[in-house]
N, C-alpha and C positions, 0 to 999 in steps of 0.2 A: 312432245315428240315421242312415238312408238319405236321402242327397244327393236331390232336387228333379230331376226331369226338365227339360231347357231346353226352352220353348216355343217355337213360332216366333214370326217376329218380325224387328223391326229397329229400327233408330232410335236415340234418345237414350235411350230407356225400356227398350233391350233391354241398352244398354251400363251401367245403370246396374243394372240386373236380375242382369248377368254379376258386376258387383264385388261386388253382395250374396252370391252364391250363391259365390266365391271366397272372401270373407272367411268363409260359415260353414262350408266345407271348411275352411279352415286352422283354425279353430274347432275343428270336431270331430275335428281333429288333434292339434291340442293338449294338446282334455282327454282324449283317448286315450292320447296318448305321455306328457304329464305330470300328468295325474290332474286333475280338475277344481278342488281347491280353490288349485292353482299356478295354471291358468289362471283362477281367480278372482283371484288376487292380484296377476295381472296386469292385469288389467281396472281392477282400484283403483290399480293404479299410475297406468295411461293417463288413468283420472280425476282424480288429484291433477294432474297434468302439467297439465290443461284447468282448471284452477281457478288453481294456483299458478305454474305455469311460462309459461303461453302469457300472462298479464296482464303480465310482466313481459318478454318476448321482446316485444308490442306495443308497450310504453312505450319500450322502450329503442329500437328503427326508429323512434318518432315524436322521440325526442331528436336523432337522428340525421339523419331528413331534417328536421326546422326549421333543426339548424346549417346544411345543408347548402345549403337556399333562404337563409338569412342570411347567409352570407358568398357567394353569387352559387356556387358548385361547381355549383350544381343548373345541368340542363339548364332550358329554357324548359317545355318539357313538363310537370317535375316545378313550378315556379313554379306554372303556369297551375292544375297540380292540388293543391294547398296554396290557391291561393286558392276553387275553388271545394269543394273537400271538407269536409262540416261538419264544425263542430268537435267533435260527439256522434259521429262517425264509428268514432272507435275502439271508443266505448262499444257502439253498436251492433253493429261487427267480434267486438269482443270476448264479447257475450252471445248472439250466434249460433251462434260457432266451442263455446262452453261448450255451450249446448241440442245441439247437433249430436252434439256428443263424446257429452253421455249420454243423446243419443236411440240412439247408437250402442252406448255400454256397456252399457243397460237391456236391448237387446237381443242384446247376446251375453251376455250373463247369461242368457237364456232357452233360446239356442242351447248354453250349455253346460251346461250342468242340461240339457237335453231335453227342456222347456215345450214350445215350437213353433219352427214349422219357419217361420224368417223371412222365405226367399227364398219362399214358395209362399203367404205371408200378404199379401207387398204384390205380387206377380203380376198379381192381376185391376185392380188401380189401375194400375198402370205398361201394364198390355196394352191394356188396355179403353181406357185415355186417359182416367179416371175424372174426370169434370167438379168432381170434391170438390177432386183434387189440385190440378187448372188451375186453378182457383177461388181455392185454397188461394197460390200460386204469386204467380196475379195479385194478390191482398193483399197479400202480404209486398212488392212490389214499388212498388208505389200509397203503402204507407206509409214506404218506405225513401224515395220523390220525395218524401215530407207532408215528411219530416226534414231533408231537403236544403232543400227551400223554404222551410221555415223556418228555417234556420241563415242561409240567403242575406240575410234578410226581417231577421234582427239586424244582421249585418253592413252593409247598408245603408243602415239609422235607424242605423247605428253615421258610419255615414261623412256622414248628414246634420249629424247631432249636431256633428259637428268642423266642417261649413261653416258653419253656424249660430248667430251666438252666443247670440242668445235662444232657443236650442231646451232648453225644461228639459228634467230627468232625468223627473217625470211625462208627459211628454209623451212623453217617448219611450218612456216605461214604456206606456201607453193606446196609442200606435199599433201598436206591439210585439205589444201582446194584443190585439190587434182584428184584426191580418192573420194572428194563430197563429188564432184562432178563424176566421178566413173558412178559413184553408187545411183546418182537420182539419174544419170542418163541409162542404166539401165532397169532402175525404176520404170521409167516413161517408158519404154519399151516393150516392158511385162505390163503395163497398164495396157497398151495401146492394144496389143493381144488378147488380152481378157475382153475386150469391149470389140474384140473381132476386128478390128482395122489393121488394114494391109501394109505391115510392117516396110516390108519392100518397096513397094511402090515411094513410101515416101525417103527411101533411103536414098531412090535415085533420085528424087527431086530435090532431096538437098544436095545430093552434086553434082547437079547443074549447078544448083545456087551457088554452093562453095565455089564454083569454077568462077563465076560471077564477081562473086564477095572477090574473093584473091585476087581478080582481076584490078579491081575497083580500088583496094584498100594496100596494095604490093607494100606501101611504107610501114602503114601501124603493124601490119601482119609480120613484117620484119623485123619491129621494135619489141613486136611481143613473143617471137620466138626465142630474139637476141636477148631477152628478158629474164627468158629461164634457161637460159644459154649462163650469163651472169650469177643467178640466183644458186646455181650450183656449183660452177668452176670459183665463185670468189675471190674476184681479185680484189677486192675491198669489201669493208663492213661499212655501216652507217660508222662516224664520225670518225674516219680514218682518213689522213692527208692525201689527198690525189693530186694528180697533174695527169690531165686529158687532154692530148691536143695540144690547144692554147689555151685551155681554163685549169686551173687550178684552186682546189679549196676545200674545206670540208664535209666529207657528205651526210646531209640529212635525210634522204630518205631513196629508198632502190624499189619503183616499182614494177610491173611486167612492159609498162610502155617506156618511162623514162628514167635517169637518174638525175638526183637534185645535189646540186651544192652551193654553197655558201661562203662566195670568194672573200678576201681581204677586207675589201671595201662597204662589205656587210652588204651586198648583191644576191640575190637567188640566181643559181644558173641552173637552167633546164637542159637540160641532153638526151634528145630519143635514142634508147639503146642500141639499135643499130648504127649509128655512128661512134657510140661507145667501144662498139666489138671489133670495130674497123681502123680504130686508132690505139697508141701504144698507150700502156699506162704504168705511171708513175706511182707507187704507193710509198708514201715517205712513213707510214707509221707500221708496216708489216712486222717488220723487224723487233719494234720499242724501242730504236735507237737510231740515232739519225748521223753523219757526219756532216759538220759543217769545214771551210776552209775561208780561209783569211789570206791577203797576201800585206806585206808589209817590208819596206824596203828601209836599207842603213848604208849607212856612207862604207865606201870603197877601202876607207882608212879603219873602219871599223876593226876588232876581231871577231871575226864569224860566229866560234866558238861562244865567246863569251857572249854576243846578243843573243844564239841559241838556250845556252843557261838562263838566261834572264826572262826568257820568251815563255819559256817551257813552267819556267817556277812562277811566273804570272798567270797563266792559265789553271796550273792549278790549285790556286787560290779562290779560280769564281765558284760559288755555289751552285750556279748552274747545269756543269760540264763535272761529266762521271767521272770517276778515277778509272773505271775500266771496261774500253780499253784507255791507257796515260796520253794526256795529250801529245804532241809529234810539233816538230819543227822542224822541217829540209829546207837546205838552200836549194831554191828552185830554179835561177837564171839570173845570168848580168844583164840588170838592165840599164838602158843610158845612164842612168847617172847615181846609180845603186846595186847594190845586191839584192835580188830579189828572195825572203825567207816566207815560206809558205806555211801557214801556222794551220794546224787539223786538232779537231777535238771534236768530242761526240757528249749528244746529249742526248736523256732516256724520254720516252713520252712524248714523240715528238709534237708541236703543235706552233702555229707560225710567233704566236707573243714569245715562247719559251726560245725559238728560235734565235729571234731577235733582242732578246735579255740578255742570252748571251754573248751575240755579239759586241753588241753591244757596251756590256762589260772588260769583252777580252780587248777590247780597244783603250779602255778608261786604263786597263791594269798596265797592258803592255805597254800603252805611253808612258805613265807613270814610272814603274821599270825603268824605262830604258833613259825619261830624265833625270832620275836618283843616280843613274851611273856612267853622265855622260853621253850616250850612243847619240847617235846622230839620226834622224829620219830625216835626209836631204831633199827638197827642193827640187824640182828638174833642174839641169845645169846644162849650159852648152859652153863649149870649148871655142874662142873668136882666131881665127888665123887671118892675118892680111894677108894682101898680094906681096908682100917684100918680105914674107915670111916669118914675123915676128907673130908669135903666141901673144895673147891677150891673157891675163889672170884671170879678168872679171868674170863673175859668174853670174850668168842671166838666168835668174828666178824661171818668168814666165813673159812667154811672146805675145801677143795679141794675134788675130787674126791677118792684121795691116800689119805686125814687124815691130807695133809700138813695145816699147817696157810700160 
């Protein structure tokens, strides 16, 4: 194959025109003096090299300047540029230098085989100043700053996150994608201008569309409003006790369309957010501390007082139930056939086992109690009156449905 005449010219585009048109002299050097399928073999070597070799020469200079800005060796310069370099940096480095290598292999495999003549192919683009290539340039460019911006955009909800103590991980998860979607939506934007296409035009055909969409989707659109409606006001964290509705349970995960939880019965329960916003909610763990109530009844003959004492110094006994605030004991109401004493005591952490441990307990204590000292937990009892008006003693436990004892 006969070498390319050099154009005239100058510039960046004539020096880069010159490297091409040396590398495919040395090319058809090669496969001249060592026969084409060596110089192919080479070519496969220079590509393994770009696949296997260069991934790990990158890793190994990023191990090296981390140590290097970590133990302070670095210069300030090198600090400054560690802090602002993202950290997708390499990745991006890395699948450039790869496209590059066999954009370069693909075409000396052409140059040595004798397809075409590569310097005299991209000529009229590097001569002419081919608005495709500067086009082409100004992209790659636009979205290497999208990368950056957005590495910076983590890094800094990173460093909110740590001043912040109530700044959840959702939150910073939603703000995270809301400033990556503002940065590449007006990415695409600035692209679509560069390449001359009619911004406008298609703004209003996406709102028809949206008119459309909204139409079409009025629930998910709801759910994912009602989403980051949620995601901000906070009335619950993941694993915090709720009551929604009629579901109650702990929640495992909040995202922009649903919230999940994990009732009693070890069930998932799904909830589109929008019926979440619409209904009242229960948080039993906001606080760290939950109150529970008991009611528990003593004969008429009782003294008040003294099942209060009893009640009170059994409760706090359980391990469960905080000292403060001190458990509470009010007589609450006469009921048929007892005093009704309403037993309250609070527990930290709340969570449904710990709930129920302690009731659990304060039932074992306060029985116990109250038969170490006598008190009575009565029975229902009814009172029998004849017609000839004589009182009856007997006390009837419990009726049946039919009247039987």
């Amino acid at each position: 194959m006969q070498g390319t005449a050099t154009p005239s010219g100058g510039g960046s585009g004539e020096v880069f025109l010159d490297f091409v048109r040396g590398l495919q002299r040395f090319l058809e050097e090669l496969a001249a003096s060592q026969g084409q399928v060596v110089a192919t073999a080479i070519l496969l070597g220079v590509l393994v090299g770009a696949v296997f070799v260069v991934p790990a020469l990158l890793s190994r200079l990023r191990r090296v300047a981390a140590r290097s800005v970590e133990s302070g060796r670095a210069g300030d310069w090198l600090a400054a540029l560690a802090r602002y370099t993202p950290t997708s940096f390499q990745g991006v480095l890395l699948r450039t230098i790869q496209l590059v290598v066999l954009f370069l292999v693909v075409g000396s495999f052409l140059v040595v085989w004798g397809v075409t003549d590569f310097a005299a192919l991209l000529d009229p683009y590097v001569q002419d100043r081919s608005p495709t290539l500067i086009n082409a340039v100004q992209t790659a460019f636009l979205v290497t700053i999208a990368f950056v911006l957005s590495d910076q955009l983590q890094r800094a909800i990173d460093r909110l996150t740590l001043a912040l103590d109530d700044f959840t991980e959702h939150q910073e998860e939603i703000l995270l994608r809301l400033g990556q979607v503002t940065i590449f939506v007006a990415l695409g934007a600035t692209i679509l201008s560069v390449w001359g296409i009619n911004v406008g035009g298609l703004l209003v055909g996406a709102g028809f569309l949206g008119i459309v969409v909204g139409f079409a989707a009025r629930q998910t659109l709801g759910s994912l409003i009602a989403g980051f409606v949620l995601m901000f006001s906070r009335p619950f964290t993941i694993g915090d006790w709720v009551v929604i509705g009629d579901e109650q349970g702990i929640v495992t995960d909040i995202t922009i369309f649903n919230t999940r939880l994990e009732n009693f019965d070890g069930e998932f329960v799904i909830i589109p957010n929008d019926r979440v916003s619409d209904r009242s909610i229960t948080n039993r763990s906001r606080k760290g501390l939950l109150r529970l109530t008991l009611d528990v009844g003593v004969d008429y003959d009782t003294d008040i007082d003294t099942a209060m004492d009893l009640a009170r110094t059994a409760m706090s006994g359980v391990d469960d139930i905080v000292d403060t605030p001190p458990p509470q004991v009010i007589p609450k109401s006469f009921g048929d056939s007892a005093i009704v004493l309403e037993l309250r005591f609070w527990i930290d952490h709340p969570t449904p086992p710990r709930k129920w441990r302690a009731v659990s307990a304060v039932v074992r204590e306060v029985k116990s109690a109250f038969d170490e000292e006598g008190v009575s937990i009565p029975f229902p009892q009814r009172t029998l009156k004849t017609r000839d008006g004589t009182v009856s003693d007997e006390a009837v436990r419990s009726m049946t449905a039919d009247g039987d004892e």
